[in-house]
TORKOL-4160 file (C-alpha; in steps of 0.2 Angstrom, whole numbers, padded with zeros to 4 digits, m for minus):
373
<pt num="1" X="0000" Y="0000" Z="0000"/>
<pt num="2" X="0005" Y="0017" Z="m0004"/>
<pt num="3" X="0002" Y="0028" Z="0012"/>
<pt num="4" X="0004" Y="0043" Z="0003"/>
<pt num="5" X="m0014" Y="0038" Z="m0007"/>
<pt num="6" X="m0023" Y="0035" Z="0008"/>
<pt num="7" X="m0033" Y="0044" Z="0020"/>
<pt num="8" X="m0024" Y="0041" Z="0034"/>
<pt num="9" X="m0040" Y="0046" Z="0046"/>
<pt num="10" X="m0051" Y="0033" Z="0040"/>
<pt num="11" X="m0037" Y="0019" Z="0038"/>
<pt num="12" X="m0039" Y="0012" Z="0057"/>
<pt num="13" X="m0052" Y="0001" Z="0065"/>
<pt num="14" X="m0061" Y="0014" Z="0079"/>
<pt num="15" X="m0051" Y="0013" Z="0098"/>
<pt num="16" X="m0066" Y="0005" Z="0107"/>
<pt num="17" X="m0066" Y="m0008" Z="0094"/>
<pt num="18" X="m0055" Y="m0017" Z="0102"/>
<pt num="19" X="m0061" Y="m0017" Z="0117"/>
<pt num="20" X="m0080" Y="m0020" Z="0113"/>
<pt num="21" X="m0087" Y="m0032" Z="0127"/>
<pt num="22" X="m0095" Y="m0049" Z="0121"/>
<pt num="23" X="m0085" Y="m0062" Z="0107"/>
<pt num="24" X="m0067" Y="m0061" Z="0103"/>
<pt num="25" X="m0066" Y="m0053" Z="0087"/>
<pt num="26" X="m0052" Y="m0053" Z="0076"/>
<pt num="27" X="m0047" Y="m0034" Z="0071"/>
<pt num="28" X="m0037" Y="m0029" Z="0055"/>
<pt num="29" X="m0026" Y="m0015" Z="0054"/>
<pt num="30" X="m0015" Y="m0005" Z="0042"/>
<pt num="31" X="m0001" Y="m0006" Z="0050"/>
<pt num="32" X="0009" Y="m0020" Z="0065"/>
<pt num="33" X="0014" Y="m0004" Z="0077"/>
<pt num="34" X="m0003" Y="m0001" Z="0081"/>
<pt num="35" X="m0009" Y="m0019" Z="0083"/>
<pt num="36" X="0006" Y="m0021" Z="0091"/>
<pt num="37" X="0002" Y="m0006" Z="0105"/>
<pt num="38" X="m0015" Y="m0014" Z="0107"/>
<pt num="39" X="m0008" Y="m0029" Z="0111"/>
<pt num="40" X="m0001" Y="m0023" Z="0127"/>
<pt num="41" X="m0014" Y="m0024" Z="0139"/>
<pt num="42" X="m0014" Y="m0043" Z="0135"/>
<pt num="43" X="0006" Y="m0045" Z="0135"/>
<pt num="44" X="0006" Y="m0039" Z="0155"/>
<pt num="45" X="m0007" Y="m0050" Z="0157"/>
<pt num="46" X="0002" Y="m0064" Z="0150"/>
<pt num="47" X="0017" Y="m0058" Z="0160"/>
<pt num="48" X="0011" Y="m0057" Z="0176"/>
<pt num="49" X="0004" Y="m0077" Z="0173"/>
<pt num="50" X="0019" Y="m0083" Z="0166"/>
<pt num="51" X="0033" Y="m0075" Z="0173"/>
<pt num="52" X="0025" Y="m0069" Z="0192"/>
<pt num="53" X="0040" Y="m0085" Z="0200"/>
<pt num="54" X="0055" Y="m0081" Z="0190"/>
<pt num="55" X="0051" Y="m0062" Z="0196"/>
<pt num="56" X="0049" Y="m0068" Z="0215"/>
<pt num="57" X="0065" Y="m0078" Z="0213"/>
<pt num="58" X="0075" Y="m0066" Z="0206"/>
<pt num="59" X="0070" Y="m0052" Z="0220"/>
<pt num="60" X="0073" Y="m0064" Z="0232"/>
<pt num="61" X="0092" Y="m0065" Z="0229"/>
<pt num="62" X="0094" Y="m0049" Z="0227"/>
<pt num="63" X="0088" Y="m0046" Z="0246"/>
<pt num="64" X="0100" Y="m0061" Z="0249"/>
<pt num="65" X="0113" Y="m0053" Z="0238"/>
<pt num="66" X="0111" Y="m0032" Z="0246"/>
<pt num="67" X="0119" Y="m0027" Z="0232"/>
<pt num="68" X="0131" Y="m0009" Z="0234"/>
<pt num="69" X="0124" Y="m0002" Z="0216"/>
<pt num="70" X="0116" Y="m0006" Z="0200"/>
<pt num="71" X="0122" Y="m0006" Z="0185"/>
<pt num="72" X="0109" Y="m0007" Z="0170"/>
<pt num="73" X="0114" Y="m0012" Z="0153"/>
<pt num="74" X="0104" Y="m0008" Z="0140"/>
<pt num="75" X="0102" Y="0000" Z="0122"/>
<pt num="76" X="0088" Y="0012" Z="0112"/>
<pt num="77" X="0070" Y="0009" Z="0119"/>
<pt num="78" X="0077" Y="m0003" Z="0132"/>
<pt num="79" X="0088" Y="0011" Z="0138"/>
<pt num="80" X="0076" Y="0021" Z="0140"/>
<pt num="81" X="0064" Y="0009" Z="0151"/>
<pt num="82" X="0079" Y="0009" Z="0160"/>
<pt num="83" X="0080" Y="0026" Z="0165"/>
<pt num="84" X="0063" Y="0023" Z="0172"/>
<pt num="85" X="0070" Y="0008" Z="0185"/>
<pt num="86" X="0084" Y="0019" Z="0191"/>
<pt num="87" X="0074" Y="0032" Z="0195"/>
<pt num="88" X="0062" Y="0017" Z="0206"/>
<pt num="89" X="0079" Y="0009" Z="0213"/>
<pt num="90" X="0086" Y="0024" Z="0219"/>
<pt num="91" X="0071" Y="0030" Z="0228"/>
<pt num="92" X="0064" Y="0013" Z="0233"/>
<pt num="93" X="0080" Y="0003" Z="0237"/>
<pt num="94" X="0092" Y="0020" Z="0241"/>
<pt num="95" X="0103" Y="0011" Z="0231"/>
<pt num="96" X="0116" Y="0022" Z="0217"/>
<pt num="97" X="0113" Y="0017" Z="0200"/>
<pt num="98" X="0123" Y="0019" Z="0184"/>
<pt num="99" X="0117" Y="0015" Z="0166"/>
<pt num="100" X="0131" Y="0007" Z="0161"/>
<pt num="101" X="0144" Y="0013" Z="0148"/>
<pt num="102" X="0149" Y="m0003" Z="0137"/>
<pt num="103" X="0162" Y="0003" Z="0126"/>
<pt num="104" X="0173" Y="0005" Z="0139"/>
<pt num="105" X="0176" Y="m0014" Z="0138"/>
<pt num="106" X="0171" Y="m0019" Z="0119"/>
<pt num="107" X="0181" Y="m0002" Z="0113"/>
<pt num="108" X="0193" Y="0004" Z="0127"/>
<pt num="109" X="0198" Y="m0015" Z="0132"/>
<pt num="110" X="0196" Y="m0009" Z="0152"/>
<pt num="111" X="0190" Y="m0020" Z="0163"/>
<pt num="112" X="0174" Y="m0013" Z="0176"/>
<pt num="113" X="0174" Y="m0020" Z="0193"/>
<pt num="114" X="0156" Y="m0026" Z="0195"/>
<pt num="115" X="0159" Y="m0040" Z="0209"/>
<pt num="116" X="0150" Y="m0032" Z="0224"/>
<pt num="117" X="0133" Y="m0024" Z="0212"/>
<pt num="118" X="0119" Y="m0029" Z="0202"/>
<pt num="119" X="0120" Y="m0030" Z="0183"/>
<pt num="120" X="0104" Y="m0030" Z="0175"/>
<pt num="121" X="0104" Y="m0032" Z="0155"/>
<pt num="122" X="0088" Y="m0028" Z="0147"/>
<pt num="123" X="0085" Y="m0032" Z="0129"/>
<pt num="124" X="0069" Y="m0036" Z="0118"/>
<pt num="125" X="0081" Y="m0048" Z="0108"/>
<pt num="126" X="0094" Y="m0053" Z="0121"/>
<pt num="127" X="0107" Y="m0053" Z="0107"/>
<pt num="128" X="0116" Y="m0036" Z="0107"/>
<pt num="129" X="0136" Y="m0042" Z="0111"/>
<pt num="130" X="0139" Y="m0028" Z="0121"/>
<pt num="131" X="0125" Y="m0030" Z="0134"/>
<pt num="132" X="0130" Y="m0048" Z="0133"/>
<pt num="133" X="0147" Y="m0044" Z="0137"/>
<pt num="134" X="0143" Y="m0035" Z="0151"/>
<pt num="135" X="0132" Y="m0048" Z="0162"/>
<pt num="136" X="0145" Y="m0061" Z="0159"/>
<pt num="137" X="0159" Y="m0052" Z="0163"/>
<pt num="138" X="0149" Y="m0047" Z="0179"/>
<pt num="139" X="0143" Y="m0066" Z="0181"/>
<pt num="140" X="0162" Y="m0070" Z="0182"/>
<pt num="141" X="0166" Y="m0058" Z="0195"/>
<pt num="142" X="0153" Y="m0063" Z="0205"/>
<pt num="143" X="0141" Y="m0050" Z="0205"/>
<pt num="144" X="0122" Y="m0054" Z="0202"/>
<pt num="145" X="0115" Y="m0055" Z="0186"/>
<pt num="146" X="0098" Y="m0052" Z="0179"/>
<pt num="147" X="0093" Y="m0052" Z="0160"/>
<pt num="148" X="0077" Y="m0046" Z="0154"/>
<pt num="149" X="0073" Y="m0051" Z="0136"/>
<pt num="150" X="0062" Y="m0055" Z="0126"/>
<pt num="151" X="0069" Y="m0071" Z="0120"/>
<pt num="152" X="0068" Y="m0086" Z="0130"/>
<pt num="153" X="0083" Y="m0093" Z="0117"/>
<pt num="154" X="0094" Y="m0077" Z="0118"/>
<pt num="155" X="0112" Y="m0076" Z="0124"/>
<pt num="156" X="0107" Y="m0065" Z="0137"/>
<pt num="157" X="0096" Y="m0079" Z="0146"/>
<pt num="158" X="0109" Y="m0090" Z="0145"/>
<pt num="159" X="0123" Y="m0078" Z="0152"/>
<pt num="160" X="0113" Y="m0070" Z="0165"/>
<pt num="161" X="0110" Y="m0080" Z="0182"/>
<pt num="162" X="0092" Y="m0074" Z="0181"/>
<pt num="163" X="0080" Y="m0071" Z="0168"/>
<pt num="164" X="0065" Y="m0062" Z="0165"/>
<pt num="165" X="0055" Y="m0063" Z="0150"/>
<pt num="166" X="0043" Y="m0050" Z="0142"/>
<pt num="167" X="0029" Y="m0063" Z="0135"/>
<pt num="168" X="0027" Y="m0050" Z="0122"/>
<pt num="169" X="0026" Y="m0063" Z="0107"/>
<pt num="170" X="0033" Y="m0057" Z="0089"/>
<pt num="171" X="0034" Y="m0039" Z="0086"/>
<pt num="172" X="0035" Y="m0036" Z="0068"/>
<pt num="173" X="0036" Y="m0019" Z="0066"/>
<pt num="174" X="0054" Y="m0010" Z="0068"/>
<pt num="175" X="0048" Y="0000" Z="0083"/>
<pt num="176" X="0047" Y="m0008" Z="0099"/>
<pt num="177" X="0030" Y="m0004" Z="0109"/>
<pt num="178" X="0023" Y="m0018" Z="0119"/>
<pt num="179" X="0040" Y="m0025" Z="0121"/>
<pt num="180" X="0043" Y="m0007" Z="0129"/>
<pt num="181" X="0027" Y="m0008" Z="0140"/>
<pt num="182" X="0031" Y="m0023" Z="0146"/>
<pt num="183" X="0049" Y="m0019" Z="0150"/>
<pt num="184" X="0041" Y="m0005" Z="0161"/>
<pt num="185" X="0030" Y="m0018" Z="0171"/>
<pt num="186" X="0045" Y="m0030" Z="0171"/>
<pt num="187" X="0053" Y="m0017" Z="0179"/>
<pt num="188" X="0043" Y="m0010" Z="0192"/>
<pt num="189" X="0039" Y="m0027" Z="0198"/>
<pt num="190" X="0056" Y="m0031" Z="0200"/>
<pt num="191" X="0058" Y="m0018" Z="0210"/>
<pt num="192" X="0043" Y="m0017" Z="0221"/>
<pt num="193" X="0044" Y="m0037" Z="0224"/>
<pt num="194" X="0061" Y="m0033" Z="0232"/>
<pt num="195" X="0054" Y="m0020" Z="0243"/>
<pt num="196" X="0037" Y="m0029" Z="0247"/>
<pt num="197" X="0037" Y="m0048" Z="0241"/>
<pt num="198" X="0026" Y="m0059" Z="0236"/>
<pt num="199" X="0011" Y="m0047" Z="0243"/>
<pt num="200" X="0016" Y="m0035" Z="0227"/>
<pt num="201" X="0009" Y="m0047" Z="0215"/>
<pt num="202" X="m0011" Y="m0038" Z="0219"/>
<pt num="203" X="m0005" Y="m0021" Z="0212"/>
<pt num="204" X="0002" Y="m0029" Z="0197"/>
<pt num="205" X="m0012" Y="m0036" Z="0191"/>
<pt num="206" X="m0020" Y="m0018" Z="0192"/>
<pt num="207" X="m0009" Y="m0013" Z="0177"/>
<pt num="208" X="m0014" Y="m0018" Z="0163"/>
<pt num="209" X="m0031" Y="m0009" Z="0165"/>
<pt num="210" X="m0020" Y="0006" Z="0166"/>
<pt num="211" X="m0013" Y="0002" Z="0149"/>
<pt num="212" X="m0029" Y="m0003" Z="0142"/>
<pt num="213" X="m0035" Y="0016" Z="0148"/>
<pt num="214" X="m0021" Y="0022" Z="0139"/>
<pt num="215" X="m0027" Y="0013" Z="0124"/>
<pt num="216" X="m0043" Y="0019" Z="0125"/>
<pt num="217" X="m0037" Y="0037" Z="0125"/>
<pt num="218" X="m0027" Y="0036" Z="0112"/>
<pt num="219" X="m0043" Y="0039" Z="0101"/>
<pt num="220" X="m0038" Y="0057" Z="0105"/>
<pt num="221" X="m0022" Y="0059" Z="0098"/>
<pt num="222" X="m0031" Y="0051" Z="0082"/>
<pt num="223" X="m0044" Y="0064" Z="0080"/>
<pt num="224" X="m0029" Y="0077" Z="0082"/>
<pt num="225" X="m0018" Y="0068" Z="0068"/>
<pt num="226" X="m0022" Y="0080" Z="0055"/>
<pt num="227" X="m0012" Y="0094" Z="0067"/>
<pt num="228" X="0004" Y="0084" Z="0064"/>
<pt num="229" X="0005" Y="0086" Z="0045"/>
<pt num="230" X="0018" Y="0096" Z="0045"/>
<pt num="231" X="0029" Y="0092" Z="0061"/>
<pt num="232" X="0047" Y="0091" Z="0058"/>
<pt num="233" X="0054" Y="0097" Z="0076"/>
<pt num="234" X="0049" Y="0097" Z="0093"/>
<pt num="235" X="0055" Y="0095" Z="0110"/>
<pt num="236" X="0049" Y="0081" Z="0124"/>
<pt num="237" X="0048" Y="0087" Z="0142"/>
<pt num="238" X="0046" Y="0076" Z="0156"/>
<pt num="239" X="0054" Y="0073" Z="0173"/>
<pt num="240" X="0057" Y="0058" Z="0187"/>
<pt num="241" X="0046" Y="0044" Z="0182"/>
<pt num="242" X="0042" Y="0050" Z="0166"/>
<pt num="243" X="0060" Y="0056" Z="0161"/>
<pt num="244" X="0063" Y="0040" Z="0151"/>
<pt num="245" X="0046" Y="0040" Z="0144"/>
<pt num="246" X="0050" Y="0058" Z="0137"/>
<pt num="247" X="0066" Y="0049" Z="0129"/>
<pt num="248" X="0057" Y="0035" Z="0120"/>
<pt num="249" X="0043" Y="0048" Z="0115"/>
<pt num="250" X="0057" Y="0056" Z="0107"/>
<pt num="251" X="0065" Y="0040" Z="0101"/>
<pt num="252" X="0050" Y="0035" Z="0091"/>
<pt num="253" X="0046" Y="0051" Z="0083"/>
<pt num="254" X="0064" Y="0048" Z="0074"/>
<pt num="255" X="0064" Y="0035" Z="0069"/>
<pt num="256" X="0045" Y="0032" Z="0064"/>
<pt num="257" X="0040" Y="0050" Z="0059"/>
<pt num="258" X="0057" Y="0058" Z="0053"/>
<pt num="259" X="0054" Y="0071" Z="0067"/>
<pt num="260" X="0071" Y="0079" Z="0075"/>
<pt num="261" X="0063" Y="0077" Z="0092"/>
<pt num="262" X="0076" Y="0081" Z="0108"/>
<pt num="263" X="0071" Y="0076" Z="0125"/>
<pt num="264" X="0073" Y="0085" Z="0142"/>
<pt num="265" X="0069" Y="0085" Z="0159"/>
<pt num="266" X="0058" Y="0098" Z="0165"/>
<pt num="267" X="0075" Y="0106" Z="0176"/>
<pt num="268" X="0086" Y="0103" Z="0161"/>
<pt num="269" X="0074" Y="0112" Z="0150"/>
<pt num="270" X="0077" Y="0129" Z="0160"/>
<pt num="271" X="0097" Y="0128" Z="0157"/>
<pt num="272" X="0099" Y="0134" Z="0138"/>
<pt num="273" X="0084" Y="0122" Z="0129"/>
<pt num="274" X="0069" Y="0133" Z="0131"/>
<pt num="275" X="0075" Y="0145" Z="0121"/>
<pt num="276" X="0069" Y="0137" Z="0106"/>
<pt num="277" X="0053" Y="0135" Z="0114"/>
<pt num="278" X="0045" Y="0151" Z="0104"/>
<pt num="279" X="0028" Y="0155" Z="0095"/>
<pt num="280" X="0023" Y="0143" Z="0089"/>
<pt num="281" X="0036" Y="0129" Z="0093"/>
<pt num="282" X="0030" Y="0112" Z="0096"/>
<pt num="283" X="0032" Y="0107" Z="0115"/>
<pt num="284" X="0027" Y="0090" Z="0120"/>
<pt num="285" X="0023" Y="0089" Z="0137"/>
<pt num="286" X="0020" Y="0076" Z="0149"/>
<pt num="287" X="0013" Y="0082" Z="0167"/>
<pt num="288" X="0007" Y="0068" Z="0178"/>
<pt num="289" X="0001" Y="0072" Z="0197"/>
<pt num="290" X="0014" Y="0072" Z="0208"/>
<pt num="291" X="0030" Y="0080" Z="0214"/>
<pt num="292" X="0035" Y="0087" Z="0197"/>
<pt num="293" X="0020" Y="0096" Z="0193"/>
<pt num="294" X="0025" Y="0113" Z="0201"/>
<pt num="295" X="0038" Y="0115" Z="0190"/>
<pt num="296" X="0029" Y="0109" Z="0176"/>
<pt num="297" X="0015" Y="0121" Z="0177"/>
<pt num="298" X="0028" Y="0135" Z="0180"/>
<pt num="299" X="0037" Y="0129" Z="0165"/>
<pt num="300" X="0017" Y="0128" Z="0155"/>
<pt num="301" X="0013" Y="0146" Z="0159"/>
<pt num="302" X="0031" Y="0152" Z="0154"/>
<pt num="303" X="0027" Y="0141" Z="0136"/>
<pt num="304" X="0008" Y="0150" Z="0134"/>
<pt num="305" X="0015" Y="0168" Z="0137"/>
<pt num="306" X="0028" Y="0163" Z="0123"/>
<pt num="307" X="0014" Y="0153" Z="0113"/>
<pt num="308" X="0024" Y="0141" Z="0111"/>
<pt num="309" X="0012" Y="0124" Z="0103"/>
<pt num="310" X="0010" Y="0115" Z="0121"/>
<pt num="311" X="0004" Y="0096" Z="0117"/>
<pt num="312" X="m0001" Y="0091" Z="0136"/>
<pt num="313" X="m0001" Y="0074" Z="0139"/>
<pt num="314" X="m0009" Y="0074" Z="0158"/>
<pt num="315" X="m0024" Y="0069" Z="0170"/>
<pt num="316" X="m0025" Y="0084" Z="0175"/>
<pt num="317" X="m0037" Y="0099" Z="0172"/>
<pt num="318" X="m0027" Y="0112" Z="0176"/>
<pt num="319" X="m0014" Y="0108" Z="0164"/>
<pt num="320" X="m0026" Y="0103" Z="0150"/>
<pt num="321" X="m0034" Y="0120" Z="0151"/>
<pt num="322" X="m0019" Y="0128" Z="0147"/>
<pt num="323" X="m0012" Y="0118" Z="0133"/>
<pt num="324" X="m0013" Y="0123" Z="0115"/>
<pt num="325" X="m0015" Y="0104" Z="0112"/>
<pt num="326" X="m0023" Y="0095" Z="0129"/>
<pt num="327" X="m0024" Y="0075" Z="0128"/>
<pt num="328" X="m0032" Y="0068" Z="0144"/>
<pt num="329" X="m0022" Y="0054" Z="0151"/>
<pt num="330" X="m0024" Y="0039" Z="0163"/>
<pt num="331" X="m0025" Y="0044" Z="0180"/>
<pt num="332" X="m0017" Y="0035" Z="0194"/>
<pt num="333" X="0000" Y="0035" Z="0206"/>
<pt num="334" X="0013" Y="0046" Z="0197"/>
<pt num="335" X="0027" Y="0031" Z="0196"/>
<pt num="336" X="0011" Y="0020" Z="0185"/>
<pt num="337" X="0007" Y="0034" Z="0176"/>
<pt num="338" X="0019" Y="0029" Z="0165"/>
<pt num="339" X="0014" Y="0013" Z="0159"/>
<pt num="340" X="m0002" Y="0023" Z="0154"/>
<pt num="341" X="0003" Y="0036" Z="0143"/>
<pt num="342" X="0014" Y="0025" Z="0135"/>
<pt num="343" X="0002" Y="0017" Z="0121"/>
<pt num="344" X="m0005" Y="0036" Z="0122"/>
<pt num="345" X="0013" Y="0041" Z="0116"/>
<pt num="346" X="0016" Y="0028" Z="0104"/>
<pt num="347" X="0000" Y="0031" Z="0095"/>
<pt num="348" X="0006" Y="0049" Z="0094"/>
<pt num="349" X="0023" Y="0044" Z="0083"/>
<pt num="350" X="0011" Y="0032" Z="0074"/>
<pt num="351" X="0000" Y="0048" Z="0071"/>
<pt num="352" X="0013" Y="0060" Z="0064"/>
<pt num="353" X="0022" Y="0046" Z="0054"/>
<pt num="354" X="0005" Y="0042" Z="0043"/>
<pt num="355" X="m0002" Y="0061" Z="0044"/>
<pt num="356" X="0018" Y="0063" Z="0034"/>
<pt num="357" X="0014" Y="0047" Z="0021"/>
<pt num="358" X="0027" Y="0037" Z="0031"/>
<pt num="359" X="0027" Y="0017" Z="0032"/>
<pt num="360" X="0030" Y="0015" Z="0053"/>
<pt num="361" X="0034" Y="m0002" Z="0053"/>
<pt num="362" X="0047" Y="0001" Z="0041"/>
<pt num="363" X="0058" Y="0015" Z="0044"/>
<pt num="364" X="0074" Y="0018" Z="0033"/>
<pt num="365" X="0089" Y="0012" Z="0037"/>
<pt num="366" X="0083" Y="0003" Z="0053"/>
<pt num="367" X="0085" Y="m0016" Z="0056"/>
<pt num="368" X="0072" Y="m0025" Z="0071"/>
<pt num="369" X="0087" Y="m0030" Z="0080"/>
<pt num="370" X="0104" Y="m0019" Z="0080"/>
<pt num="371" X="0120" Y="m0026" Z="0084"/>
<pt num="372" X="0131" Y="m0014" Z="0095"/>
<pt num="373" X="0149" Y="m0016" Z="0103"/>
């Protein structure tokens, strides 16, 4: 099909579609990323069925283990989930963590002493040699190891001493989305079974109705599509729990929609960044409830005196009202939030990507899995 011949408005099966009570239907859709990004309510699900034990092992030994730091291993959108974990580690374990720098190995030939830490290595494929590298180097110095993949047959689940998989199934299209989500859940459960056990596995089960709100939402970001036709730049604010979110917003814009988007935290945003942010200029916007939202409603009202293009992805009413562009979001504990908007975000690179006559699933020059060293 020739996207460019299409009207891209009338080329998806309506959101509540696929969730319509009674018989499973089977729905049909222009393109794997979207049917992909419906399929994350159901891959956490699956998750949470299949992988609940290997995820109470594997916090079980690291209380045993009391690790001094983490390190986290990872590449692209599972860097990106990572920035989310450290941000839970440090606050609910008040443990330091580093992402991890690999080519000081694979390029510089230096060795890391990992002996006394955690390494986690998180990738959808579990084949990139230089994550691999890192958690059996790590393995051989002692230190714990965790891999969370994708792929039960993967080097990393056969280097790593424990392994989490994603029970996201085949993703077909070059960007990563449920795989993404369920990093996220895979993630926070790690996390929270450390700090609260087995007792933990009640909250998880309340997430993927979060992400199925936030498929349900995304409707909106449809109806808006037509508002993307000409995006070429823009800028991703978010901060804490959404700062990684705000990176793989920006991640996806590139490489699905040709959109030079940078990301920032809301803090980092004030030191040299917003001056780009004038009339007109596109500023996306994420503002969940919680400790960050006084700074992003400062940063809002300095953005609609400037009349900057604020697209608002929050629960909020007070920041909607204000936003050039306001997209309601799953409400919800601010660390969760996350999980929420993320299908709402996807959807938006989707959006921009066929609104510019752009295939998704097949960006130029991009490979599924990347090899790295």
């Amino acid at each position: 099909m020739d996207f460019r011949e299409v009207d891209f408005c009338r080329c998806f099966v309506p959101v509540k579609a696929l969730f319509a009570k009674g018989p499973t239907i089977v729905i049909e859709t222009q393109t794997h990323m979207e049917k992909e990004i419906f399929e994350s309510p159901r891959v956490l699900k699956r998750f949470l069925a299949k992988q609940w034990e290997a995820l109470a092992r594997a916090a079980e030994a690291i209380r045993g283990h009391r690790p001094r730091f983490i390190i986290l291993a990872a590449r692209g959108t599972s860097d990106n989930a990572g920035a989310y974990a450290r941000y839970l580690i440090e606050k609910d374990w008040g443990i330091p963590v580093s992402l991890a720098a690999p080519s000081i190995m694979t390029l510089y030939g230096s060795k890391v002493d990992y002996s006394q830490g955690l390494v986690v290595g998180i990738s959808q494929s579990g084949e990139g040699p230089d994550v691999c590298q890192i958690i059996h180097d790590a393995r051989s110095q002692g230190a714990l190891t965790v891999g969370v993949t994708n792929n039960p047959k993967s080097k990393l689940s056969k280097e790593a001493e424990y392994t989490i998989y994603l029970e996201a199934g085949l993703e077909k299209s070059v960007a990563a989305t449920k795989t993404y989500t369920s990093e996220l859940m895979a993630l926070y459960g790690l996390v929270q079974c450390v700090v609260k056990g087995r007792k933990v596995r009640r909250e998880l089960s309340v997430l993927p109705r979060l992400v199925e709100q936030g498929c349900r939402l995304s409707s909106a970001v449809w109806d808006s599509s037509y508002r993307f036709l000409h995006l070429n730049s823009c800028v991703v604010v978010g901060r804490g729990f959404h700062y990684g979110l705000a990176q793989e917003t920006a991640l996806k814009l590139k490489e699905c929609a040709q959109v030079m988007a940078h990301a920032y935290s809301t803090a980092d945003f004030h030191h040299g960044p917003k001056t780009l942010a004038g009339k007109d200029f596109p500023v996306i916007l994420l503002a969940p409830a919680g400790p960050t939202l006084k700074g992003t409603l400062e940063l809002l009202d300095e953005l609609v005196e400037r009349q900057a293009m604020v697209v608002a992805f929050s629960p909020l009413r007070q920041v909607l009202k204000k936003a050039t562009l306001p997209l309601e979001t799953p409400g919800g504990e601010e660390v969760l939030s996350p999980m929420g908007m993320a299908p709402m975000l996807q959807t938006l690179a989707l959006a921009v990507a066929i609104a510019k006559g752009l295939d998704p699933d097949k960006p130029p020059f991009l490979k599924k899995i990347t090899q790295t060293r």
